[in-house]
PAVO-212864 format. One record per residue: x, y, z of N, C-alpha, C, O in turn. Coordinates in pm, whole numbers, plus 50000, padded with zeros to 5 digits. Example, Ala and Ser with C-alpha at 12.3 -4.5 7.8 and 13.67 -1.06 7.14 Angstrom:
2
513194943150780512304955050780513204967050780514244966850846;512854977550708513674989450714512905000350787513415011450804;
END
This chain:
216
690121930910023689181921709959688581928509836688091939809836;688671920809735688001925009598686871925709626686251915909667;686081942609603684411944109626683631933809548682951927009624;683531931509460682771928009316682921913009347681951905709331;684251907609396684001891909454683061890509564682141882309569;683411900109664682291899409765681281897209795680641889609868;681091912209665679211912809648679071899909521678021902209461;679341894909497678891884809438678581871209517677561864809495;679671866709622679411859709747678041860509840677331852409899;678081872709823676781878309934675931879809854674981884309917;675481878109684674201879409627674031863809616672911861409571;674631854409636674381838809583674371829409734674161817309745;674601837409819674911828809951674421833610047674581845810052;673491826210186673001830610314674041829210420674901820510433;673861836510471674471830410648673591823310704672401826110722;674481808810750674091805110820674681794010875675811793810827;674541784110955675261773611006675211764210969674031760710960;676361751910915676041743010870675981731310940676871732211025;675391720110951674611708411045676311703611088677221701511008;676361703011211677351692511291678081703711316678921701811404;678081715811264679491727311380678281741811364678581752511310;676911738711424676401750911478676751766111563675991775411590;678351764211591678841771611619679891781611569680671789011628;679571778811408680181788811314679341788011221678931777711170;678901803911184677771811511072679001810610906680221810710895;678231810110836679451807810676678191812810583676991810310589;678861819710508678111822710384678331806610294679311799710264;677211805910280676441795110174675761792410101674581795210122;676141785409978674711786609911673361775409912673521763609941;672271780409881671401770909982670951761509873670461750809909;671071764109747671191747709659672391753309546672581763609483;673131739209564674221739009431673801741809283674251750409207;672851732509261672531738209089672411754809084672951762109001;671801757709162671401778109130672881777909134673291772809030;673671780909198674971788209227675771781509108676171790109029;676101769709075676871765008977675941775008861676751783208816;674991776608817674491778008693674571792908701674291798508595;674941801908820675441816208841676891817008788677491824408710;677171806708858678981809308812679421810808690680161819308640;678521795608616678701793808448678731805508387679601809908311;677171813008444676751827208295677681836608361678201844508282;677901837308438678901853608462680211849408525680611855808622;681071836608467682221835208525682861824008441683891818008471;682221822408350683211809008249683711811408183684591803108159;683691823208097684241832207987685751838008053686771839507986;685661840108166687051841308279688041829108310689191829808354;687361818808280688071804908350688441802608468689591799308499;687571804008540687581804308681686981791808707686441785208618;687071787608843687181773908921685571775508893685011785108840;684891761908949683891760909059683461765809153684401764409231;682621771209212682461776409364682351764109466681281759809510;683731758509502683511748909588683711758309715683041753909808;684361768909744683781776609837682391780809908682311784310026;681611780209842680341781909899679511768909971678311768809999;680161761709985679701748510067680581741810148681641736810110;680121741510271680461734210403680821714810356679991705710359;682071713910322681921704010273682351691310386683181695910465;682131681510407682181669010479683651669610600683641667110721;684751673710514685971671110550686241683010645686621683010762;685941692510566685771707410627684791704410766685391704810873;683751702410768683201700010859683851695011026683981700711135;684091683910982685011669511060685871675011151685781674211274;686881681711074687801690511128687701700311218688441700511316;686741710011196686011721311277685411713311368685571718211480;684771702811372683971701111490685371694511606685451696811727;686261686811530687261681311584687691692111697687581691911819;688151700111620689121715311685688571718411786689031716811899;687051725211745686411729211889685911719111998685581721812114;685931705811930685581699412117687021697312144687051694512263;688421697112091689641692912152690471708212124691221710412029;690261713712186690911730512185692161724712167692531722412052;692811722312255694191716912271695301719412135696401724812117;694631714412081694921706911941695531721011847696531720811775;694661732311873694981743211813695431753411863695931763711817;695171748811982695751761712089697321766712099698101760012166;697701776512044698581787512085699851782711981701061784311996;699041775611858699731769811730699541780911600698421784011560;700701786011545700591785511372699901777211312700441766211314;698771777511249698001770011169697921772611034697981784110988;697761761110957697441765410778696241753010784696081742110840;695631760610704694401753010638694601754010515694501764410449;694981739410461695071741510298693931734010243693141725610285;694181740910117693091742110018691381748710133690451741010157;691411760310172690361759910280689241758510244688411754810327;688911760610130686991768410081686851780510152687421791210166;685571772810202684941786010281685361785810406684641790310496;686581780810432687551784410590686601779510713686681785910818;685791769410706685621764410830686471759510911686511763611027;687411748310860688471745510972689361755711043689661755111163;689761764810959690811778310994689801785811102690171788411216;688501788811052687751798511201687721788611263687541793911372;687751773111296687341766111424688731762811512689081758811623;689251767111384691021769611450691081782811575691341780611693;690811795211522690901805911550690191806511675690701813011767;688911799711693688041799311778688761787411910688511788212030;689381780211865690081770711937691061776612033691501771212134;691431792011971692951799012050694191797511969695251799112029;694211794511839695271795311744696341804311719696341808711604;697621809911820698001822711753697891826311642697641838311631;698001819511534697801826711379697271815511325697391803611357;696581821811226695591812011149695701816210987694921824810947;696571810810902696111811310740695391801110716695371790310774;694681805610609693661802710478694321801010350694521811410287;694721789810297695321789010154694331782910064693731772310077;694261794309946693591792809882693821794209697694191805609669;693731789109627694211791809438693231802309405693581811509332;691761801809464690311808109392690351821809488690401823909609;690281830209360690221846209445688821849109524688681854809633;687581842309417686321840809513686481836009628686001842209722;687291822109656686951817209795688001828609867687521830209979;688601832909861689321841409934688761857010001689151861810107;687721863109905686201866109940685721862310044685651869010147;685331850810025684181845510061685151841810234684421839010329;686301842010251686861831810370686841847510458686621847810579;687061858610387687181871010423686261870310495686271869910618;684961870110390683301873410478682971866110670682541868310784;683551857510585682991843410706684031844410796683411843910902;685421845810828686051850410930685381864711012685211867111132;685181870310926684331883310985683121881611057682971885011174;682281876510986680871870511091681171861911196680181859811266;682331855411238682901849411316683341856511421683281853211539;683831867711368684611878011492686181873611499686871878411589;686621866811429687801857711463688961865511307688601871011202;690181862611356690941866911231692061856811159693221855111196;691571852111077691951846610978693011849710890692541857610809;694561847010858695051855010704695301845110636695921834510647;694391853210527694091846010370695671846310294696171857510280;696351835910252697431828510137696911826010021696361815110004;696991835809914696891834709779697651821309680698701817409730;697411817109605698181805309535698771792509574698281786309668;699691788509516700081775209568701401774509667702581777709654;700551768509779701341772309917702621758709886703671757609949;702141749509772702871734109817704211742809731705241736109748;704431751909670705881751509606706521763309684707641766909649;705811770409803706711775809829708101776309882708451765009918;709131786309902710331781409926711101794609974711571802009887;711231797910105711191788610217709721782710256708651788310232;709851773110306708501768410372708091772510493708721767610587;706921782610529706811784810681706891772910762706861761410718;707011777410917707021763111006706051764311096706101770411203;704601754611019703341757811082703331744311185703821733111169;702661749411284702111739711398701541730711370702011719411387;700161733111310699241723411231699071728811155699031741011139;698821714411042698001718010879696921709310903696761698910966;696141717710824694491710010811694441709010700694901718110631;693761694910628693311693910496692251682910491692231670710505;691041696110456689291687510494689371682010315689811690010232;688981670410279688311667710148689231671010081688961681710026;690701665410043691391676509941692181658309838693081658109754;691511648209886692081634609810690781628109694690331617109663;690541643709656689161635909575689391636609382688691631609293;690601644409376691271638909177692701635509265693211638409373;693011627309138694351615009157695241623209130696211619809197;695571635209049696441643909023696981652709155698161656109171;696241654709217696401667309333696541656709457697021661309561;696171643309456696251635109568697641634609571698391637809664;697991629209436699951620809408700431636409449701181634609545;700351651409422701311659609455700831665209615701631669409699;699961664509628700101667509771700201658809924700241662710041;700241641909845700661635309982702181636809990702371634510109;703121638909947704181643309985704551651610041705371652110134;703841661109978703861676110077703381673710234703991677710334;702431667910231702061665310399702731660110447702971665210556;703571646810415704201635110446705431647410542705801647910659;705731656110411706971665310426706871680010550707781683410625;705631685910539705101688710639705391682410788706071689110865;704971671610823705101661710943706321657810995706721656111111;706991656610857708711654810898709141666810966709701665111074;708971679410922709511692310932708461696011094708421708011120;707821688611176707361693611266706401693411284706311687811393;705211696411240704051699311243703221688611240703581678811174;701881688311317700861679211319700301683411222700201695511202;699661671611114699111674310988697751667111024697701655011045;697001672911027695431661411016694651664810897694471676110852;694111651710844693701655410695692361647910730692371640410827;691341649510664689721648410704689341639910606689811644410501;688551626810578688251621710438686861617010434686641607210505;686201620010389684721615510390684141603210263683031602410211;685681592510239685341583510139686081582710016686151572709945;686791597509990686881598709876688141588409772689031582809835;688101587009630688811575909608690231574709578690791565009528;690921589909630692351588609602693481589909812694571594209850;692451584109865693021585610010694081577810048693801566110071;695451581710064696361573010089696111560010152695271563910233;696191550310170696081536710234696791531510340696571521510409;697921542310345698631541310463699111552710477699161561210388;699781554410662700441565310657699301577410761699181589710761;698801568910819697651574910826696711570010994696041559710992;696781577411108695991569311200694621573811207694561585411168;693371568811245692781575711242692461580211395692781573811495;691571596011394691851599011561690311606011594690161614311684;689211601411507687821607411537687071604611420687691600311322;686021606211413684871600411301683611607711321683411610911439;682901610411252681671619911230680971613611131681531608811032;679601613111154678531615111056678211623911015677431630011088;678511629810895678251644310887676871643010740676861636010639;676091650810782675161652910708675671662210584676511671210576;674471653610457675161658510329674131663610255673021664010309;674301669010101673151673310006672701665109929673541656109928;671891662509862672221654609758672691660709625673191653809536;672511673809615672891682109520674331678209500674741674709389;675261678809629676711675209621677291666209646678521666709635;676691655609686676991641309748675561629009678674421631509642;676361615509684675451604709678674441601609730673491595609680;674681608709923674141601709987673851612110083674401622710051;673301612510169672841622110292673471618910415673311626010514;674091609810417675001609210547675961605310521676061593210507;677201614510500678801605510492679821605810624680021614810705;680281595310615680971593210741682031596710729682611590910637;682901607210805684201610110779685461613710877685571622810959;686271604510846687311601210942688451613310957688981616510851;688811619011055689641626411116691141617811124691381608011194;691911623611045693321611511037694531621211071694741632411024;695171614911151696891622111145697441615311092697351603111106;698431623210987699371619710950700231616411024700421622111132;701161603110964702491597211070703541595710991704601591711038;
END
């Protein structure tokens, strides 16, 4: 783990638990404007992402709480969590009984940051650098998780195929959606639902509802 990403994770973010999966601690940050307006002055001149890592986001949520009340689901499976953030679904994987658990991630911060938070977990996590959708060969994971990842139309059109393709090749794919406006319309059952509490810093609204879907 890159020190300097770390300690930068751990100067902008608390531990602590986020509302609806009290049973995993995550470094977070405790309002979005401070942390976005950290990133800007000492990280834009780099061209680096957003810190959407540092927040427990809706989909992410859904998923983790899913896992740990239905162990089953993850138990004694290869797992990928794509696009993770801050790897809540992957530790609620791990915590579920997952033989192996990756974290795919593009942002070297969240990869940091998934480091940290598997660790305060006690649980072991391995972090996947870059873009897992072109690799070739393709591992043959058990389940894929994907919390919140249908929210630009660009990354929706290239990665519902990939899942679609995923599912063919074996694997249970469950993808998490809390509303957002590029969510396939079909193709899709749903298999659990959550109210998950929100910010307003990062959301419209303070309660979004978000559906737990397998892919078919």
């Amino acid at each position: 783990m890159n020190g300097t990403r770390a300690d930068f994770v751990r100067a902008h973010t608390r531990l602590e638990a986020p509302p609806l999966v009290p049973e995993i601690r995550l470094h977070l940050a405790s309002r979005a404007t401070d942390l976005w307006e950290a990133t800007e002055a000492t990280l834009a001149e780099k061209g680096l992402p957003p810190p959407y890592w540092a927040f427990a986001w809706p989909g992410g949520r859904a998923l983790a709480r899913y896992l740990l009340d239905n162990p089953a689901v993850a138990a004694r499976k290869d797992v990928l969590d794509f696009a993770a953030g801050c790897g809540i679904a992957a530790i609620a994987a791990a915590k579920a009984g997952a033989a192996r658990v990756t974290a795919s991630e593009i942002d070297d911060f969240a990869l940091a940051a998934l480091g940290l938070n598997a660790a305060a977990n006690g649980v072991a996590v391995g972090c996947r650098a870059g873009d897992v959708v072109a690799l070739d060969p393709m591992p043959a994971w058990g389940l894929v998780l994907a919390g919140d990842v249908f929210y630009e139309k660009p990354m929706a059109e290239r990665i519902w195929p990939w899942l679609r393709a995923r599912k063919a090749a074996g694997a249970l794919v469950l993808v998490a959606d809390p509303g957002r406006a590029y969510l396939p319309g079909s193709g899709l059952r749903e298999i659990a639902r959550y109210d998950v509490p929100t910010d307003l810093d990062l959301e419209d609204r303070t309660i979004r509802t978000t559906r737990v879907l397998a892919v078919e």
